[in-house]
C-alpha positions in Angstrom: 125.2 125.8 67.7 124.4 122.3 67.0 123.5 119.4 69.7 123.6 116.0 68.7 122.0 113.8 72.3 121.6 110.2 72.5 118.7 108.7 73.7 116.9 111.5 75.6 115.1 109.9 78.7 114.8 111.9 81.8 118.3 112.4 82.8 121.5 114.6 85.0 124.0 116.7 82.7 126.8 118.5 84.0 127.9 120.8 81.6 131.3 123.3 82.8 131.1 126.8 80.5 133.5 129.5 79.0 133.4 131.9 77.2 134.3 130.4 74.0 133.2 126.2 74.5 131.4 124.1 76.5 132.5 121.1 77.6 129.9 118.2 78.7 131.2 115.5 81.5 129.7 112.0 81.2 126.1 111.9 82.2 123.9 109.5 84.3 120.4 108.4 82.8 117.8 108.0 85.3 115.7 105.6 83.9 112.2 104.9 85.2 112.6 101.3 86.6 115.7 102.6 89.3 118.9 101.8 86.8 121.4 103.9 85.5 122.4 104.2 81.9 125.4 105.9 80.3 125.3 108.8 78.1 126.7 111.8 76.4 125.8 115.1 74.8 128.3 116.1 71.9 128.1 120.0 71.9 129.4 122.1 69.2 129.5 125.8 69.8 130.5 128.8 68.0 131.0 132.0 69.5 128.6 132.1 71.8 129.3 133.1 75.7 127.8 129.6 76.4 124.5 127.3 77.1 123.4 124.7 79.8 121.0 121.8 78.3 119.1 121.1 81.6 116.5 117.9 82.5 113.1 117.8 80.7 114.0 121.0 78.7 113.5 121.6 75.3 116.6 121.8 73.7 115.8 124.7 71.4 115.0 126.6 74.4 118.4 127.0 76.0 119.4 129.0 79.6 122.2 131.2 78.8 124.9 131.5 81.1 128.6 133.8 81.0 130.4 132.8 83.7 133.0 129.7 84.3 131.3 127.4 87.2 129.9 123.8 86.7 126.3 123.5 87.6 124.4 120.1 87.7 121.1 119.7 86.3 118.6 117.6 88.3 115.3 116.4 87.6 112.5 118.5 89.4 109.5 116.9 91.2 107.1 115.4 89.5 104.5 116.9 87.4 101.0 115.4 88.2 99.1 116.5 85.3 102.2 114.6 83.1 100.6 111.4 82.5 103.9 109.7 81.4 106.1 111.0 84.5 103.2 111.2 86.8 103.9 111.2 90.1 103.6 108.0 92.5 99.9 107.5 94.3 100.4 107.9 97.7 98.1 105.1 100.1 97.7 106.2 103.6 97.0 103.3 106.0 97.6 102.4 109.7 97.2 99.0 112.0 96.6 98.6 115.5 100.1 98.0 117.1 99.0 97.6 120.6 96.0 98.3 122.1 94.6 101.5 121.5 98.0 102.5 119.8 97.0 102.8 116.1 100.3 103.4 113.9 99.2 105.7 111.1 101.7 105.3 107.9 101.8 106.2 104.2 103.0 104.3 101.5 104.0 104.5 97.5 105.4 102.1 94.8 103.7 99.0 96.0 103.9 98.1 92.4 107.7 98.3 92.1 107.9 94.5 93.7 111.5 93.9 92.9 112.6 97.9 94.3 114.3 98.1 97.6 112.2 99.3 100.4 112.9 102.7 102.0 111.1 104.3 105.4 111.0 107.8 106.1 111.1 108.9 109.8 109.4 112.4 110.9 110.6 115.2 113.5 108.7 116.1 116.4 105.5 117.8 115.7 104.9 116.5 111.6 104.2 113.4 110.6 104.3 111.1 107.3 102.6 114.1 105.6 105.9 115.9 105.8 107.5 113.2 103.5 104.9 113.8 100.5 107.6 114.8 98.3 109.4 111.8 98.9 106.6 109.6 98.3 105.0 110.9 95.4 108.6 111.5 93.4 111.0 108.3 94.9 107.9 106.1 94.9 108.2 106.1 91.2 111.4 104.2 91.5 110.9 102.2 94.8 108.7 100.9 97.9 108.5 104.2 100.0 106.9 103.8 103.6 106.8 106.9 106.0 105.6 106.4 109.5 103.8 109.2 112.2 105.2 108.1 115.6 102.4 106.8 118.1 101.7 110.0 120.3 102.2 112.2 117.5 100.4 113.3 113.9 97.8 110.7 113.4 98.7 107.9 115.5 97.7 109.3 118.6 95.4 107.4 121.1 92.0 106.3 119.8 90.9 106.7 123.7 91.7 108.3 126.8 94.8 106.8 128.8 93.3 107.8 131.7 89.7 107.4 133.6 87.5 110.8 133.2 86.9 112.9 135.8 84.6 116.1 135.6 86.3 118.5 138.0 87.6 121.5 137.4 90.9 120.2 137.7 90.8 117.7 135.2 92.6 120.0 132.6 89.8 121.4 130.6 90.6 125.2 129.0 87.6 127.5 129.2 85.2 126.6 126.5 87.1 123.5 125.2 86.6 119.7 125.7 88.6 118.1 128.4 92.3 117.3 127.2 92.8 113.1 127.4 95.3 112.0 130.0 94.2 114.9 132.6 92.2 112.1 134.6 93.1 110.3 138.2 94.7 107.0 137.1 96.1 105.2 133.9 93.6 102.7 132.3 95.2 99.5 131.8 96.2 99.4 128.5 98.4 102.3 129.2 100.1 101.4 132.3 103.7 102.9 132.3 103.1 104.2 128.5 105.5 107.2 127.9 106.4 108.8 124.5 110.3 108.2 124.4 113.2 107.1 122.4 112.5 103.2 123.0 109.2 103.3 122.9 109.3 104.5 118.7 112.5 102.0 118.0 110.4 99.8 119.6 107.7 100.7 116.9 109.7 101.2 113.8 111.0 97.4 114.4 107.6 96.5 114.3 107.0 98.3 111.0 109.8 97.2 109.1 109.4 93.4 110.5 105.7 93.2 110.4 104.5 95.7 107.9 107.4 96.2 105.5 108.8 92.7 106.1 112.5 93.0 105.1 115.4 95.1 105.6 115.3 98.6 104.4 117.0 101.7 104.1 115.9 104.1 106.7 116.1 108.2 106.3 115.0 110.3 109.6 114.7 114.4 109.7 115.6 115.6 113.3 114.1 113.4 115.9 113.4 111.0 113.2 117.2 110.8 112.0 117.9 110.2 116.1 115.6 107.2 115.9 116.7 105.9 112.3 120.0 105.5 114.2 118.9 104.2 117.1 117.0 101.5 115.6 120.0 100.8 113.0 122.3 100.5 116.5 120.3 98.1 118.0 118.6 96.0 114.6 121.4 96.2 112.1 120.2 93.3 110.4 117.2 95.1 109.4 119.1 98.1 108.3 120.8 98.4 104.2 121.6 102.1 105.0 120.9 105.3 107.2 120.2 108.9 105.8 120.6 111.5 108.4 118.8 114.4 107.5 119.6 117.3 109.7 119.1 114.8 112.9 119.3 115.5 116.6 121.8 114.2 118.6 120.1 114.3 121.4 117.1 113.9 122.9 115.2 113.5 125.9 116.5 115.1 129.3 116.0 112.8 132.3 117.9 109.4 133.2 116.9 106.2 131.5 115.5 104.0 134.3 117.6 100.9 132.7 120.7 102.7 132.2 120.3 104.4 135.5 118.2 102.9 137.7 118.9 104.9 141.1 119.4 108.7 139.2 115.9 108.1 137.6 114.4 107.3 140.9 115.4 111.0 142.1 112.7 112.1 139.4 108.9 111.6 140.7 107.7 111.7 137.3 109.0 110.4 133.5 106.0 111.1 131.0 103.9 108.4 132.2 100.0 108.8 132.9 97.9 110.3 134.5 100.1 113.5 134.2 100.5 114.8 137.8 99.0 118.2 139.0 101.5 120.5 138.6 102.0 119.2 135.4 98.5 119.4 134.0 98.4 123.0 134.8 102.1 123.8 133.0 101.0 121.6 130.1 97.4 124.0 130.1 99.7 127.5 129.8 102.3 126.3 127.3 100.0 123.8 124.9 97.8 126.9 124.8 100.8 129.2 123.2 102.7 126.5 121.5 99.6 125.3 119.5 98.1 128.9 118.6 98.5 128.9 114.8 100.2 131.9 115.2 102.8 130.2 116.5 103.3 127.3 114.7 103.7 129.7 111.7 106.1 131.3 113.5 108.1 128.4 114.3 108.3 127.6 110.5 109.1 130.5 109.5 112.4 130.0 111.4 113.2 126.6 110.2 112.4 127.0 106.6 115.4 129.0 105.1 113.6 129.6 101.8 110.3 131.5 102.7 109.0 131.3 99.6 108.4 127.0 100.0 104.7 126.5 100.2 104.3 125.6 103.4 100.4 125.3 103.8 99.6 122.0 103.9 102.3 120.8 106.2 101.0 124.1 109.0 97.4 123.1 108.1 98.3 119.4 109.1 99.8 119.8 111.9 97.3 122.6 113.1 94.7 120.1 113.0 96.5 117.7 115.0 97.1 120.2 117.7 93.0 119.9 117.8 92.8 116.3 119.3 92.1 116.0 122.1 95.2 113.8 123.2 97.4 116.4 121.7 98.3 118.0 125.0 99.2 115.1 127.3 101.4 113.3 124.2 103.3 116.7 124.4 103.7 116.3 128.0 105.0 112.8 128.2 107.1 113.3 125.3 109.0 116.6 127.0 109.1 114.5 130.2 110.0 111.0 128.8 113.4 109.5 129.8 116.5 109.6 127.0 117.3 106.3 125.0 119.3 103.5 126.5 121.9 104.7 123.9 123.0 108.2 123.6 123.6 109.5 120.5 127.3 109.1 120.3 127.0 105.4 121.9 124.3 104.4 118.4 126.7 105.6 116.3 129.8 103.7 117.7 127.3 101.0 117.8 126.7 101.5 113.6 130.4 102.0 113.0 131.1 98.7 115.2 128.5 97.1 112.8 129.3 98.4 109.5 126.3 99.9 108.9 126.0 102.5 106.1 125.4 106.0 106.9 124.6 109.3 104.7 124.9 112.8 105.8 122.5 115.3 104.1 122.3 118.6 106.2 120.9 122.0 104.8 123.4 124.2 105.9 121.5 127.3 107.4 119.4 125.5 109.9 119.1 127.5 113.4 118.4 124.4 115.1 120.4 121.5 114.1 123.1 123.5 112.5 125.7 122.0 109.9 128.5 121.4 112.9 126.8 118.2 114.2 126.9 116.8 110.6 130.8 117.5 110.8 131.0 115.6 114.1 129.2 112.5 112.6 131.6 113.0 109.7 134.6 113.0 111.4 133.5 109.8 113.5 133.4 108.4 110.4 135.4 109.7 107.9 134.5 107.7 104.7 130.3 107.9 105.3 129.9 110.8 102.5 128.2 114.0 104.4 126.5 116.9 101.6 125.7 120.2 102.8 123.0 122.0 100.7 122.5 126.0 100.9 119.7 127.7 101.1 118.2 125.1 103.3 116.9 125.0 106.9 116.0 122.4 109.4 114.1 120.4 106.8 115.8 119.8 103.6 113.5 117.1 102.3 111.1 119.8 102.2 112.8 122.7 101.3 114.8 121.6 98.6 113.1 118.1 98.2 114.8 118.0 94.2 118.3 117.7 95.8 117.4 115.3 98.8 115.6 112.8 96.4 118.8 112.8 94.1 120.6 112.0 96.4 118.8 109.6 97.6 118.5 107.9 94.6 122.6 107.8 93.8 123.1 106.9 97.6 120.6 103.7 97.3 122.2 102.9 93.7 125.3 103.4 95.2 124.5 100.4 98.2 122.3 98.5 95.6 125.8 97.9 93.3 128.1 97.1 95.5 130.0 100.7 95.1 129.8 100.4 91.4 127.6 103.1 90.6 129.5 106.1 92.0 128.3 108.6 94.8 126.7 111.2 94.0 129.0 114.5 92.8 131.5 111.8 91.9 130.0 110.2 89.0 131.8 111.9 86.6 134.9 109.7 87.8 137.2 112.7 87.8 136.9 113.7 91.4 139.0 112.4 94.2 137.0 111.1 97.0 140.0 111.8 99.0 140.0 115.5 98.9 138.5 117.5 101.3 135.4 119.0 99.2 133.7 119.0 96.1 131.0 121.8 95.7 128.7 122.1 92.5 126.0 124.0 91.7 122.8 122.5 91.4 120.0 123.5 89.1 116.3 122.2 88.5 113.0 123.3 87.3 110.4 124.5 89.5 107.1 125.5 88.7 105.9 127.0 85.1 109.0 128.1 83.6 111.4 129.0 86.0 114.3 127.3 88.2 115.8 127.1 91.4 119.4 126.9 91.8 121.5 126.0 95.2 124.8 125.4 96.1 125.9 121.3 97.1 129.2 120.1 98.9 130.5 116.9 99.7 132.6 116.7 102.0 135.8 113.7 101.4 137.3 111.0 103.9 140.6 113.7 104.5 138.0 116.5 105.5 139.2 118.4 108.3 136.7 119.1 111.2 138.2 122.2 112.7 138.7 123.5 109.3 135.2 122.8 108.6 134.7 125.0 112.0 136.1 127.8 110.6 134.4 127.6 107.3 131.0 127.8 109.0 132.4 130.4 111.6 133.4 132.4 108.5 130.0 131.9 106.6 128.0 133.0 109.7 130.2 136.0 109.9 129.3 136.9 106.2 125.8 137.0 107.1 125.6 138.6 109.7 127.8 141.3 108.2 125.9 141.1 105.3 122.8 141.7 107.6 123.8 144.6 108.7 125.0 146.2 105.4 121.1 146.1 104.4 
């Protein structure tokens, strides 16, 4: 077989294979400054069942393949002992938002100056750690910021919200340090403070104004998604896009006192400090299960599809923050604190009435936040492009962090030209946007000499929702049944 490439930078093929030819689409060149260069790979084969030529691979060393799918090759992470496609330094920083209220961040591709600025948003419990795959590998190509949420990972309080006490009933577990927040009354500086919904748009329009300083585009995972489209609701102006990545549509469970002023008034207490009695001594029984290591291990294991992702550093990280000693009160206001002045729903009429841009990147098994609220968004707005990625949990970004960061990258590129550059799955220009889905197979490398493979959708503007119902129905049937069998 002979191969004759041009210019061979990093790069995507799609290659579709028979049993007798292969025959290459156009390909997009990645190339390292965030631009997009045209390319083609002339293939001649002879008799052979067929060959994929894949990212970074050497092309005497070819993955055979017999049967008649297209697969997409994608770029894997990046290789830190590579000197040439090294992976993007990661700074971690913070700044004293109000008082006592340090925001811990992390940033990457400081350097790219002219780059468009993108802001990662965390889930409840993580922090900006659990974005490291998106800083290290998309801060290569632009200004990445991701942000912990005051009252959670490491920007919680530098000091007690409340005034000691040395009872018994101050909140201290046997053989443990008193838990900040268990005191009498609220020091000044935190005076009504309560995690919520406002409190974090409130925060995250202080990053991008003061910190970032111009608009960006703004991803969330799960409660972070909720927040990236609060925030775009209520700020559009700071927005360029939203990426919703498995989000939560909804969030907190008792009456906003602006939005409801009499209903909230029924409930004597909405996450502010001191925590009342009755609560100090629930939050004592249920902080000590929830943040037993076993636990949290437990709890990833279920929203992690793919057990084999290395998951140590992010249960390690968010073991240690369990140790703080404001850990157990920040849990307490957060499960207590009111919902947003906007629902869910309400934001996202709000974005649609505003024309902001919205993405839809949802991993398809997740027990949680499962595929079917991604088909609600989606058919709320029918032309916002919605990808559904399997194997993948809860946590995409983490779990298949290859296939969230290409997307990314086209969906940015995509904003960035005007619609020029097409979406990704479509830039081959022979799809119909129009038609209800487009599924590909993607490929990448992962670790020493092997590669991961999972299955992509997107889902078009004539997409039917109860169709897409009984697709997911159907797969969660085939599991199950499949369970069973073994």
């Amino acid at each position: 077989m002979e191969i004759i490439s041009q210019n061979l930078l990093p790069q995507c093929s799609l290659v579709t294979w028979s049993s007798n030819r292969l025959v290459p689409y156009r390909s997009n060149i990645l190339l390292p400054g965030g631009g997009i260069k045209k390319s083609r790979f002339v293939i001649r084969n002879g008799t052979s069942d067929g060959y994929v030529v894949g990212e970074n691979e050497d092309l005497g060393s070819l993955a055979r393949r017999g049967d008649s799918r297209s697969k997409l090759l994608i770029p894997g992470l990046p290789d830190q002992s590579n000197g040439e496609a090294s992976a993007a330094r990661i700074t971690p920083s913070h700044c004293e938002w109000k008082p006592n209220l340090s925001v811990h961040y992390e940033k990457s591709g400081c350097d790219n100056v002219e780059a468009p600025a993108v802001l990662f948003l965390p889930g409840f419990g993580v922090g900006s750690f659990h974005y490291e795959k998106q800083l290290t590998d998309l801060g290569r190509d632009y200004r990445v910021w991701a942000v912990d949420f005051v009252g959670q990972g490491l920007s919680l309080p530098t000091q007690d919200p409340t005034t000691t006490t040395m009872s018994e009933e101050a909140g201290a577990l046997e053989d443990s340090e008193p838990f900040w927040g268990f005191g009498d009354e609220a020091q000044p500086w935190a005076d009504q403070l309560v995690y919520s919904l406002d409190l974090w748009r409130e925060q995250v329009q202080y990053i991008v104004e003061e910190v970032i300083g111009e608009p960006v585009y703004i991803a969330g995972n799960s409660l972070g998604g909720y927040v990236a489209l609060y925030f775009a609701a209520t700020h559009p102006h700071l927005v360029k896009g939203v990426t919703l990545l498995n989000a939560t549509p909804f969030w907190g469970f008792f009456p906003n006192p602006v939005r409801s002023p009499r209903l909230a008034r029924l409930f004597p207490w909405s996450g502010t400090f001191p925590l009342p009695a009755r609560v100090k001594k629930l939050t004592e029984l249920v902080w000590q299960k929830i943040s037993d290591p076993e636990s949290i291990a437990e709890i990833l294991k279920q929203v992690y599809k793919d057990h084999s992702t290395d998951v140590d550093k992010v249960f390690s990280r968010i073991v240690e923050i369990t140790q703080h000693p404001a850990a157990a009160a920040s849990f307490a206001s957060i499960m207590f604190a009111p919902g947003g002045e906007l629902s869910f729903s309400e934001a996202l009429s709000r974005c649609k009435e505003n024309n902001v841009q919205i993405c839809l990147m949802y991993g398809r098994e997740d027990p949680w936040v499962g595929p079917i609220w991604g088909k609600k968004i989606k058919k709320e707005l029918p032309n916002a492009p919605y990808y559904e990625i399997s194997p993948a949990g809860h946590c995409p970004h983490d779990e298949v962090p290859e296939v969230v960061n290409y997307l990314m990258r086209g969906w940015i590129k995509h904003l960035e030209s005007g619609g020029f550059e097409a979406l990704p799955l479509l830039e081959d220009g022979e799809e119909d946007w129009e038609q209800s889905s487009i599924a590909r197979e993607m490929e990448f490398p992962r670790g020493e000499g092997w590669k991961k493979s999972v299955k992509l959708w997107l889902y078009g503007s004539k997409y039917s929702f109860w169709g897409g119902v009984g697709e997911a129905f159907r797969a969660s049937l085939v599991r199950v049944l499949r369970g069973r069998s073994v």
